[in-house]
C-alpha positions as CSV (number, residue, x, y, z in Angstrom):
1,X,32.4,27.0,-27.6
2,X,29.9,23.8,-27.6
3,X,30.9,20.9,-30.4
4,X,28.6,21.8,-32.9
5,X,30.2,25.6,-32.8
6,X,27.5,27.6,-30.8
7,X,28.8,29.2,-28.0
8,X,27.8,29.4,-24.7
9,X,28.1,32.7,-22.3
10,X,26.8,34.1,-19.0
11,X,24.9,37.8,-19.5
12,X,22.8,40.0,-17.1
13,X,20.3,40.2,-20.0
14,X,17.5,38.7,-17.6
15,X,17.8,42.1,-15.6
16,X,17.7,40.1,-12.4
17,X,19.3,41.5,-9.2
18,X,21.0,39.3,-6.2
19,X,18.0,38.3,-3.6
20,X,20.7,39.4,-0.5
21,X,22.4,42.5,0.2
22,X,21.5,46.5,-0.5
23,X,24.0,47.1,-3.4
24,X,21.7,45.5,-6.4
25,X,24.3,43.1,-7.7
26,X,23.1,41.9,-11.3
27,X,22.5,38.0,-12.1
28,X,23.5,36.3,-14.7
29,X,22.2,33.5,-16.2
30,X,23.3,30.8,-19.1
31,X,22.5,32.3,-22.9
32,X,23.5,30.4,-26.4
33,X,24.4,31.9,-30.1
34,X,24.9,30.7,-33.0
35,X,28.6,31.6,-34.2
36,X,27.4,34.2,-36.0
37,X,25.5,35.9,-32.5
38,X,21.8,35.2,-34.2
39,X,19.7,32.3,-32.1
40,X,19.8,33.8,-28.6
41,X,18.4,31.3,-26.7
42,X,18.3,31.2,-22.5
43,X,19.2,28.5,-20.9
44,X,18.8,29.0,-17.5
45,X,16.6,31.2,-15.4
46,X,18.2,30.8,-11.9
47,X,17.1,33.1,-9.3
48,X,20.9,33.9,-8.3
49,X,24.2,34.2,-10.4
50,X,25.2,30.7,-13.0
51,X,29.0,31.3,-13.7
52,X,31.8,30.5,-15.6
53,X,30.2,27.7,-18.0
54,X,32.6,25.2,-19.6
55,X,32.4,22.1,-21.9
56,X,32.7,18.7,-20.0
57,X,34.5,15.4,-22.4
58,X,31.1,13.9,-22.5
59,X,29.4,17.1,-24.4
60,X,27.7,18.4,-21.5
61,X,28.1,21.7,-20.1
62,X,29.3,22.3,-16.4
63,X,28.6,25.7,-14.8
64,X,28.5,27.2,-11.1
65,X,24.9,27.7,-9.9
66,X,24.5,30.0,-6.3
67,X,21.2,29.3,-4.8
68,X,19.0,29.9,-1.9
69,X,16.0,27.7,-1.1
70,X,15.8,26.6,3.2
71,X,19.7,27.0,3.7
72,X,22.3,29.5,4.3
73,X,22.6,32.3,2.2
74,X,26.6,32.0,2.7
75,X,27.3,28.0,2.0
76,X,26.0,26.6,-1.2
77,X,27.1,27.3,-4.6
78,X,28.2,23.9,-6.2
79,X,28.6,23.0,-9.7
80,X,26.2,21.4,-11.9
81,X,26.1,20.4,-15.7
82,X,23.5,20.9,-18.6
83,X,23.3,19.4,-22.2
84,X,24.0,22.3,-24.5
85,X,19.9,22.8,-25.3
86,X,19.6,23.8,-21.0
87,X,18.1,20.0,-20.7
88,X,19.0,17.6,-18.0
89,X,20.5,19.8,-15.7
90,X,22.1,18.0,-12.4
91,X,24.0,18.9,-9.5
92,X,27.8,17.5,-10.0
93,X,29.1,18.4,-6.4
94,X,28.1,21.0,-3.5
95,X,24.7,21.0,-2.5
96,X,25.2,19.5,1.0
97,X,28.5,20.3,1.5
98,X,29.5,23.9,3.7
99,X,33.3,23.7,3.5
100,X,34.3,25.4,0.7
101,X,31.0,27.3,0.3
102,X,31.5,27.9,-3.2
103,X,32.6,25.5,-6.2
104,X,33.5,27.6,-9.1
105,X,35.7,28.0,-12.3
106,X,35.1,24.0,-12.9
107,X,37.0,22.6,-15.9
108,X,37.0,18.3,-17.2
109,X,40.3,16.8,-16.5
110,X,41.4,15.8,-20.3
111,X,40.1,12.1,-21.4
112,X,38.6,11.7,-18.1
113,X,34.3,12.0,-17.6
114,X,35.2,11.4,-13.9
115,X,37.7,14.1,-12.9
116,X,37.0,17.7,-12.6
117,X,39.4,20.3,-11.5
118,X,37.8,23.8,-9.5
119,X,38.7,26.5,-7.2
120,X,37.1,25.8,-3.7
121,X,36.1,29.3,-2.8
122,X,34.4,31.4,0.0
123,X,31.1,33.5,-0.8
124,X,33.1,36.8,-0.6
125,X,36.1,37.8,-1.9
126,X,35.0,34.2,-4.4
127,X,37.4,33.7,-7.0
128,X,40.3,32.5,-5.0
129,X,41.5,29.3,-2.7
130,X,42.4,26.0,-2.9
131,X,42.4,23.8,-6.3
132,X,40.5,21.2,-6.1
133,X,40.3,17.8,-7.9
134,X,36.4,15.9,-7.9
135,X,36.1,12.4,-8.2
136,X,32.6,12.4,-9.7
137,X,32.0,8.6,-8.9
138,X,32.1,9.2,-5.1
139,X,29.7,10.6,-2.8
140,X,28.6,14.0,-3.7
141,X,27.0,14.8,-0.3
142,X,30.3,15.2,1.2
143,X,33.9,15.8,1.0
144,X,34.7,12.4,0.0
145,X,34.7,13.5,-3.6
146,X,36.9,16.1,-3.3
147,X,40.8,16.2,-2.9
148,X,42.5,19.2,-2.4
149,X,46.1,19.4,-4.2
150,X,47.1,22.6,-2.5
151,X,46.6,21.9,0.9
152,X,48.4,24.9,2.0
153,X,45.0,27.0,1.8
154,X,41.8,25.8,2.8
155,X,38.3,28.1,2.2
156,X,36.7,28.1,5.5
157,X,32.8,29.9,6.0
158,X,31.7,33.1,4.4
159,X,35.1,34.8,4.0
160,X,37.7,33.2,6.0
161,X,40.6,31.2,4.7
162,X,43.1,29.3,6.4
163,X,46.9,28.6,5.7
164,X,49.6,26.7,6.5
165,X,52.1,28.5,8.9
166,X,54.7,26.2,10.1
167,X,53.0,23.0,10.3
168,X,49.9,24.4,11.2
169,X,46.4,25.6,9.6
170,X,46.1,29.3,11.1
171,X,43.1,32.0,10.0
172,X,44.2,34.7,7.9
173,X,45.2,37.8,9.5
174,X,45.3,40.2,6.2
175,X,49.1,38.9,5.6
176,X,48.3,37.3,2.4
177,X,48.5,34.5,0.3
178,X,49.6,31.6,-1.0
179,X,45.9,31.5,-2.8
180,X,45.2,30.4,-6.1
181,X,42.3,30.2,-9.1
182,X,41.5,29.5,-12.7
183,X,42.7,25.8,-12.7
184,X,43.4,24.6,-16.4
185,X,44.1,20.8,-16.6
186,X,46.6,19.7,-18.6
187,X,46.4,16.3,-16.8
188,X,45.5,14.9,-14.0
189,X,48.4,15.6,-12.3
190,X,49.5,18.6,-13.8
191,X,47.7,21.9,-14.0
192,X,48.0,26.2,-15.0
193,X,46.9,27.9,-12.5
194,X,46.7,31.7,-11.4
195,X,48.5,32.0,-8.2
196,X,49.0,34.6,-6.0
197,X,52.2,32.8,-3.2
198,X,52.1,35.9,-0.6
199,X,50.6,38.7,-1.2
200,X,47.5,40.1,-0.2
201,X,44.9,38.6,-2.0
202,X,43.1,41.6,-3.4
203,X,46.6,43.0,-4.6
204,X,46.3,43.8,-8.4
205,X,49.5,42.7,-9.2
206,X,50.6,39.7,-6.7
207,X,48.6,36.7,-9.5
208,X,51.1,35.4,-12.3
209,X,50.9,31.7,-14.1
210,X,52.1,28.9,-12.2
211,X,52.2,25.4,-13.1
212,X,51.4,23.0,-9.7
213,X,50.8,19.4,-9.7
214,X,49.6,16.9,-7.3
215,X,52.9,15.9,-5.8
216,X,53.2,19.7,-4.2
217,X,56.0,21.2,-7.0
218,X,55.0,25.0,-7.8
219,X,56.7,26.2,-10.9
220,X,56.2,30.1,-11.8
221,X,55.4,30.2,-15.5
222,X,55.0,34.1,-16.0
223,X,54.3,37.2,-13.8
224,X,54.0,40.8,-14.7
225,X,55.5,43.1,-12.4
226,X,52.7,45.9,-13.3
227,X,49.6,43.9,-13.2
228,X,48.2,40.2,-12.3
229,X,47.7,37.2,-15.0
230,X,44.6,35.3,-14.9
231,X,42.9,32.5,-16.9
232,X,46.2,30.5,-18.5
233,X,44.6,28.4,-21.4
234,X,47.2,25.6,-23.3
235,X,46.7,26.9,-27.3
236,X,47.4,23.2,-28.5
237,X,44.3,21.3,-30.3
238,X,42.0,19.2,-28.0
239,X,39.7,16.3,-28.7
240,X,36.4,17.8,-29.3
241,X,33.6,16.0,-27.1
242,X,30.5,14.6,-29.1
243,X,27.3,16.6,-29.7
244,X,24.5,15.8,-27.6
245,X,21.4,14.8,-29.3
246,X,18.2,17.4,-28.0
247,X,16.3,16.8,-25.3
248,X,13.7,19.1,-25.3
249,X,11.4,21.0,-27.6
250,X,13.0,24.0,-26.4
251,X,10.4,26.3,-27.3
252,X,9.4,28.9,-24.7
253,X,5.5,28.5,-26.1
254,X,3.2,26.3,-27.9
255,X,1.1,26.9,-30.6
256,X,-2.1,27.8,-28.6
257,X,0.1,30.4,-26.2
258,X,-0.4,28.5,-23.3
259,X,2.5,27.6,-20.7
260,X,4.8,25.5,-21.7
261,X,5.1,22.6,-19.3
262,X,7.9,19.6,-18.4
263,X,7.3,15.9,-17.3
264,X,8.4,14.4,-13.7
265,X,8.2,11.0,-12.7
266,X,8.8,9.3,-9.8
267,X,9.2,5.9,-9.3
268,X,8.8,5.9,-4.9
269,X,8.7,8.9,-3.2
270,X,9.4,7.3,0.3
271,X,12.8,6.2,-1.3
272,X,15.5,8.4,0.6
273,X,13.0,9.7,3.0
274,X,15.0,9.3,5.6
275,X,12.7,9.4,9.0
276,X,9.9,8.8,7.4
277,X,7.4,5.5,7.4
278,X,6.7,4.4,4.0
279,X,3.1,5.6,3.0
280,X,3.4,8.4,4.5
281,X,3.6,10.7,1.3
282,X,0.1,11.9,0.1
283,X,0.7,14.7,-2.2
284,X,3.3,16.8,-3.7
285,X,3.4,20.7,-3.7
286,X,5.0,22.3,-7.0
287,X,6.6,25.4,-6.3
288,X,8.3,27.9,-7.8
289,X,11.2,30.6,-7.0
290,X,10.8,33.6,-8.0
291,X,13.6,35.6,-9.5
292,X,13.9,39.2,-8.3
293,X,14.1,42.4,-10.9
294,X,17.1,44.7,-10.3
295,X,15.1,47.4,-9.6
296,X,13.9,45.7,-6.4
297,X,16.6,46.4,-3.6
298,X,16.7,44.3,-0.4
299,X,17.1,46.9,2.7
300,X,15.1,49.4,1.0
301,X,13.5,51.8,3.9
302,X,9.8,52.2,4.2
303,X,10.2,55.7,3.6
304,X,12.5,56.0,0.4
305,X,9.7,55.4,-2.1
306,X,11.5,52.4,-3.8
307,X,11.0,49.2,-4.9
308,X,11.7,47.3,-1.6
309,X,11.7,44.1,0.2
310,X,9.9,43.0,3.1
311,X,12.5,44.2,6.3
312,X,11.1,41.5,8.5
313,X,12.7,38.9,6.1
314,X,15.9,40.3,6.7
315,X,15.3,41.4,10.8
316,X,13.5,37.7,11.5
317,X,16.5,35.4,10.0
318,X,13.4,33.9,7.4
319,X,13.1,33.4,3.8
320,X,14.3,36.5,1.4
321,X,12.7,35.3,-1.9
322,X,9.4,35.1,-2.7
323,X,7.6,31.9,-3.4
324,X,4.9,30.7,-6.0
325,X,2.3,27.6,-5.2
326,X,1.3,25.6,-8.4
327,X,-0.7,23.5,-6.8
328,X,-0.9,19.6,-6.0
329,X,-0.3,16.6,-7.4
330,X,-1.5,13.2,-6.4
331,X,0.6,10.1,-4.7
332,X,-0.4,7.0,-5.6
333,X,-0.1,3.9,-3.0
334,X,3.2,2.5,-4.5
335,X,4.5,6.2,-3.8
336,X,4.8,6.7,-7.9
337,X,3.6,9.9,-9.3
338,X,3.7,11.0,-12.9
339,X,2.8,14.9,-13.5
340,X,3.6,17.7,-15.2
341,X,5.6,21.0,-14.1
342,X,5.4,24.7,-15.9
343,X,8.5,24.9,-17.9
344,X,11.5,27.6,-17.7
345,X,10.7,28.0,-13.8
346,X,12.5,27.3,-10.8
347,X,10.6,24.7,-9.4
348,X,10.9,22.8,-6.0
349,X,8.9,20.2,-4.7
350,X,7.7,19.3,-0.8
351,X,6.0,15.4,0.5
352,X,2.8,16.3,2.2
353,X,1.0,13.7,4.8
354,X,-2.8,13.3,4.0
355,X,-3.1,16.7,6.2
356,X,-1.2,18.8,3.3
357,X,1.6,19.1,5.9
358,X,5.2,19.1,5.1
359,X,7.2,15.8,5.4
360,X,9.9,16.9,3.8
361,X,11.2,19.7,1.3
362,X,13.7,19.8,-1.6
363,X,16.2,22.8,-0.6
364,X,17.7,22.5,-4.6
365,X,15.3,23.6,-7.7
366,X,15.4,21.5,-10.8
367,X,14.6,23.3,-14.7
368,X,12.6,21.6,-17.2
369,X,13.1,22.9,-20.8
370,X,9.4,23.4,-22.5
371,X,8.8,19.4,-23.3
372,X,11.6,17.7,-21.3
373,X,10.8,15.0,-19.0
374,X,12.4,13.8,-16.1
375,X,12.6,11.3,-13.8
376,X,14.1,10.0,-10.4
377,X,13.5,7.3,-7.8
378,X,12.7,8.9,-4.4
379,X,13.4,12.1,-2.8
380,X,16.4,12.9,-1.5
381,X,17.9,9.1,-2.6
382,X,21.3,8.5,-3.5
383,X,22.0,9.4,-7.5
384,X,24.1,6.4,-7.9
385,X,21.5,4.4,-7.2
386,X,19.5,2.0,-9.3
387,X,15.5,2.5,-10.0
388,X,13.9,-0.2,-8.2
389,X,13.0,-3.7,-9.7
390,X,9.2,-4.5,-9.6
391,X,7.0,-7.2,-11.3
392,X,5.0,-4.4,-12.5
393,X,4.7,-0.9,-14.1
394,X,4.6,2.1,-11.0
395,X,0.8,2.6,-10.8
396,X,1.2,6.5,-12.0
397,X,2.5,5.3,-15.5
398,X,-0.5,3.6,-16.1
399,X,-2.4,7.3,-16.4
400,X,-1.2,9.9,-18.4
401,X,0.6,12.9,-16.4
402,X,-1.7,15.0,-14.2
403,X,-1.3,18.8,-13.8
404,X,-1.4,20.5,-10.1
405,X,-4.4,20.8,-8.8
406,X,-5.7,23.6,-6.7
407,X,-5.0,23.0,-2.9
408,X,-8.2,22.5,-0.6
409,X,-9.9,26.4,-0.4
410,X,-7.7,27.7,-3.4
411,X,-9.6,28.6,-6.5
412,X,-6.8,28.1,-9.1
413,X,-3.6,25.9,-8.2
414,X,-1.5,28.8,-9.5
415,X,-0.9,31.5,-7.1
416,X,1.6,33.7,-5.3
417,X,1.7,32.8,-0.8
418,X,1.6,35.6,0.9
419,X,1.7,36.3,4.2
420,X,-1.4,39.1,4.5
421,X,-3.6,37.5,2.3
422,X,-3.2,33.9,3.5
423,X,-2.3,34.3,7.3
424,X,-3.3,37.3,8.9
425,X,-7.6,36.6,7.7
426,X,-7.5,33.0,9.8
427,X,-5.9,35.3,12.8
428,X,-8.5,37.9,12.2
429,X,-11.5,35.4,12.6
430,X,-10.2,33.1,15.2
431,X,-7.3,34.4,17.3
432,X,-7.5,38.4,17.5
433,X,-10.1,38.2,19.9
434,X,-7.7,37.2,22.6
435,X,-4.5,37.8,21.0
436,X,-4.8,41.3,19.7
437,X,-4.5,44.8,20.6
438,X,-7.0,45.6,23.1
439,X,-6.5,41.9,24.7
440,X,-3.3,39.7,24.7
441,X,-3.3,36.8,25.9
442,X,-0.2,34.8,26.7
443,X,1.4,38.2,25.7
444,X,0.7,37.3,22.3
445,X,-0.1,40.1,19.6
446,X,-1.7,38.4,16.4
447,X,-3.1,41.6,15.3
448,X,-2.5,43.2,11.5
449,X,-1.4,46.3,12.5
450,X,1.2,47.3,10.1
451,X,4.9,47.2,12.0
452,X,7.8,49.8,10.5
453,X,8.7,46.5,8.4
454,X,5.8,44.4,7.9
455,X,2.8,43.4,10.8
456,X,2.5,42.6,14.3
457,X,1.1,38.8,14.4
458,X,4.4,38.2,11.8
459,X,6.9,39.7,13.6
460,X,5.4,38.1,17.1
461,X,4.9,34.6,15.8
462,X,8.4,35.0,14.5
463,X,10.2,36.4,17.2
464,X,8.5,33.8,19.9
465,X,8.9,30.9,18.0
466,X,5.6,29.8,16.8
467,X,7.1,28.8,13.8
468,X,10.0,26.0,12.3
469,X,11.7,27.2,9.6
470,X,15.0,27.3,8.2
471,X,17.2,30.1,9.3
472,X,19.1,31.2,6.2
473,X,21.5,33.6,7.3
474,X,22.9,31.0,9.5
475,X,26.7,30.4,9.0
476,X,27.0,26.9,10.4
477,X,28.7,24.7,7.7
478,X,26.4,21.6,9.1
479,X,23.4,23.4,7.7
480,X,24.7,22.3,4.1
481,X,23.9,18.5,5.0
482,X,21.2,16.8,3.6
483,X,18.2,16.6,6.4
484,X,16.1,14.2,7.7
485,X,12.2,14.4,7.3
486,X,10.1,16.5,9.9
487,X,13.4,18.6,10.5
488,X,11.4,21.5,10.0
489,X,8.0,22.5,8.6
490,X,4.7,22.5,10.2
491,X,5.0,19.7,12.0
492,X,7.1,21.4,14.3
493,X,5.4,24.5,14.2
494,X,4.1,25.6,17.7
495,X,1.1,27.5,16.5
496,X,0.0,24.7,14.4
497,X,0.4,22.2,17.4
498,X,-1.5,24.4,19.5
499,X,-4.5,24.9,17.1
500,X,-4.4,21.1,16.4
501,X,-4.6,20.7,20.1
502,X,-8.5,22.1,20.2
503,X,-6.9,25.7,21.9
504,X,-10.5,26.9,23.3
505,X,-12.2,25.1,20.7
506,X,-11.0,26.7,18.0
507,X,-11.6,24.5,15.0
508,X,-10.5,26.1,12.0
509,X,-12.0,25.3,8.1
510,X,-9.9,22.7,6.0
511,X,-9.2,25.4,3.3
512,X,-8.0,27.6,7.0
513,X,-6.0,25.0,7.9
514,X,-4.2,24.6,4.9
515,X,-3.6,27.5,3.9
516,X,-1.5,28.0,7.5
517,X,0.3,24.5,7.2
518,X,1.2,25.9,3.5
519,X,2.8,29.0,5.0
C-alpha cells in the first residue's frame, strides 16, 4: 500500500517472457490501482522481471529490477526505488557488484532513510541466502555498503552458496541449510526472518519464523511441521511515510497522438569518464531495449515453426535482446547536452568520438515517465557527488531540448539495428570479393549465406574475433564492475581497425562506415 492508499503490485499483464532460457518464463513489471482496483496504471516496462515492491520511510517505492544490457546474464539484479507515479527511478545498490548476484525482497529499516534490510540471493534457486543490511550513504559500486548479519551463508555466482562448517566457508554439497529470506525489520538490530537452519533448501517444510539480530542470537518464533512459513509481517501500526508530490504528466500520449517524450540533461559528459580525455565526447546515441513477447522462445529450432530467436546469440556468447537506435543527439564543447528521450522505453545511452564510435556505454537503462525530466553530471560519475560549480549556465541550457537526429546515412533517427540489413550490404560491396564463397582470403568467409542459426560473415567475424563485445553469459563476478572507457566497442574491434587501416584500398562511405561502428 502507497501513503495515499493506492497500491502497488507486480503482474505479468505486459505478456512479456524472460530474454534467456527455452522454458518462456513470464515478466512482470510494476502496476498501480486505486483501492477500489480502477486506475490501472504501469509503472515500469523493464525488459526482465521487477519484484517484490515495497514502501521506503521517505515515500518512495523500492523494488528488485533483473537486467541485461553488456553484462552477465547471471550477476546483476540490484534494487532500485521509484516515486509512487514510476518517476525518478534510481538504482539503490547492485549494479556493479557480482557477489550476491541478486538483491531482492528489500524492506526500510523503521525511522531510518539510510538502512535497508534484503536477502542477498543467487540467480537460481533466488529467494534464499544471507540477510543483508545496506548502508545507502556508502559506495554503491561495491560491497562497502553492504553488511551481512548472517555470515554463516554467503551467495556465491549463479547458484552456489557457501557455509560455515567448522570455522570455515565450504561450497554446498546438497546437505542443506542454514539459509534464510523475507527479512522484516523491526529495528536495526533486530529482524523476522524465514529461516530454513539445515535442511535442504528446496524442502517444503524445513522454513519456520525466526527472529535473528545482528549480534548472531537465532530465536525460532514458529514452525509448522507439515509445511514452511514465509513472509512474517509485525501487525502493530507504523508511521506512514509522506506522499510524494508527481513528477511526471504520466500520460502515455498527448493530445496530437504523438510519442510521448522525457527530458535529460547533462551537465559534463566527460565527468566519470574514466580513460577518457576531456573533449572527447561528440554525440550521444539513444537507444532502446526491447522487451520480448512470451510467445517468442529463445532456443527455438529453425525447423519447429515458432516464434524464435536468433541461435547465434546464444552459440556466439553475444547479445540476446534486441536493440532499437533513436538517433543522435549533439555535445556541446563544455560536454553539456540537453535533449529529449521517447517516454515509457528502456533507454540507454553510449559517448561517441567525432567518428560516431563508442567511447563508452551505459550497461543500466533509465525510464522516463511521459513529461519527466532528468538530470545528472557525467557518465558513469559518482551519485554522491555534487553538480559542478561554473560562472555560467552549461551551454546546452541555453537552447531548448533537441530530439535525436538521424545518424549519418539513416533516413529517420528511429529504427530497429539489425544485423542483415546494416552489416552483411557493406560486406556484399566491399569484402565478398575476397572473403566469400568462391575466394577466402585469410580464411575468412564474409558471405550471406544463411548458416543453420543465422549467416556465414556473422558467425565468422564472431567466432575469429573481429569484433569487441561484451560476453554476457560470462560468470566472472568482476564483470559486474563499473568499466573504464574503450573497454569494448569499436574501437577495439579488429575488422574496424583493419578497414580503418586502408585494407587494399578499401574506403568505405560515411553512412557505411557508421552504420558498422554502430553495430
Amino acid at each position: 500500500y502507497l501513503p495515499d492508499g493506492r497500491i502497488v503490485f507486480t503482474s505479468t499483464r505486459a505478456k512479456q517472457t524472460v530474454l534467456c532460457g527455452d522454458i518462456g518464463l513470464t515478466v512482470p513489471n510494476l502496476f498501480r490501482i486505486e483501492p477500489d482496483g480502477s486506475g490501472l496504471v504501469r509503472l515500469s516496462r523493464g525488459t526482465l522481471n521487477e519484484l517484490c515492491p515495497t514502501v521506503l520511510n521517505d515515500g518512495r517505492i523500492l523494488y528488485n529490477r533483473w537486467e541485461y544490457i553488456f553484462k552477465s546474464l547471471f550477476l546483476v539484479q540490484p534494487l532500485w526505488a521509484m516515486y509512487p507515479d514510476g518517476g525518478r527511478s534510481e538504482e539503490i545498490v547492485g549494479n556493479n557488484i557480482g557477489q550476491p548476484g541478486v538483491f531482492i525482497q528489500g524492506r526500510a529499516v523503521p525511522g531510518r532513510n539510510d538502512l535497508i534490510v534484503c536477502t542477498g540471493a543467487c540467480h537460481e534457486q533466488m529467494a534464499v541466502g544471507p540477510i543483508l543490511l545496506i548502508d545507502v550513504k556508502r559506495d554503491k559500486r561495491s560491497a562497502k555498503a553492504l553488511r551481512s548479519i548472517t555470515p554463516e551463508v554467503e551467495s556465491r555466482g549463479i547458484r552456489h552458496r557457501w557455509f560455515l562448517r567448522n570455522g570455515k566457508m565450504v561450497q554446498d554439497t546438497g546437505s542443506g541449510g542454514p539459509v534464510f529470506c523475507d527479512p522484516y525489520p523491526l529495528s536495526e538490530q533486530f529482524f523476522l526472518v524465514s529461516h530454513n537452519p539445515d535442511k535442504p533448501i528446496a524442502d517444503k517444510a524445513a522454513y519456520g519464523i525466526w527472529l535473528i539480530d545482528v549480534f548472531g542470537n537465532r530465536v525460532p518464533v514458529y514452525k509448522d511441521p507439515a509445511i514452511s512459513c514465509w513472509q512474517p509481517m509485525l501487525l502493530k501500526p507504523r508511521p506512514t511515510p509522506p506522499e510524494l508530490p508527481q513528477t511526471t504528466n504520466a500520460c502515455p500520449e498527448d493530445k496530437s497522438g504523438s510519442q510521448a517524450e522525457g527530458t535529460l540533461f547533462i551537465q559534463d559528459v566527460h565527468r566519470g569518464l574514466a580513460g577518457a580525455k576531456p573533449g572527447c565526447v561528440k554525440y550521444l546515441r539513444v537507444v532502446e531495449q526491447v522487451p520480448r513477447g512470451w510467445d517468442v522462445f529463445q532456443q527455438a529450432a529453425p525447423d519447429d515453426g515458432g516464434h524464435g530467436s536468433p541461435r547465434a546469440v546464444l552459440n556466439k556468447g553475444t547479445h540476446i535482446w534486441v536493440a532499437v537506435l533513436h538517433g543522435v543527439v549533439p555535445v556541446q564543447p563544455d560536454g553539456s547536452a540537453l535533449f529529449t528521450v521517447p517516454a515509457d522505453r528502456n533507454i540507454f545511452l553510449q559517448a561517441l568520438d567525432e567518428n560516431y564510435m563508442q567511447v563508452q556505454t551505459m550497461r543500466t537503462f533509465v525510464n522516463l515517465r511521459p513529461g519527466e525530466r532528468r538530470s545528472c553530471i557525467g557518465c558513469h560519475e559518482d551519485r554522491r557527488q555534487s553538480p559542478l560549480s561554473r560562472p555560467v549556465a552549461a551551454s546546452a541550457l541555453r537552447h531548448p531540448p533537441v530530439r535525436p537526429q538521424a545518424q549519418p546515412g539513416d533516413a529517420h533517427p528511429s529504427r530497429p539495428m539489425h544485423y542483415l540489413a546494416d552489416v552483411q550490404p557493406v560486406l556484399d560491396k566491399h569484402c565478398v570479393r575476397c572473403h566469400g564463397v568462391e575466394k577466402r582470403e585469410g580464411k575468412l568467409d564474409l558471405s550471406g549465406e544463411l548458416t543453420v542459426f543465422f549467416n556465414r560473415s556473422y558467425e565468422e567475424l564472431i567466432d575469429k574475433g573481429f569484433v569487441r563485445g561484451f560476453n554476457e553469459w560470462s560468470r566472472n563476478p568482476s564483470d559486474a564492475n563499473a568499466q573504464p572507457a574503450y573497454s569494448h566497442g569499436s574501437h577495439l574491434s579488429k575488422l574496424i581497425q583493419v578497414l580503418r587501416s586502408e585494407h587494399y584500398e578499401v574506403k568505405l562511405s560515411q553512412a557505411e562506415f557508421v552504420r558498422l561502428v554502430t553495430w
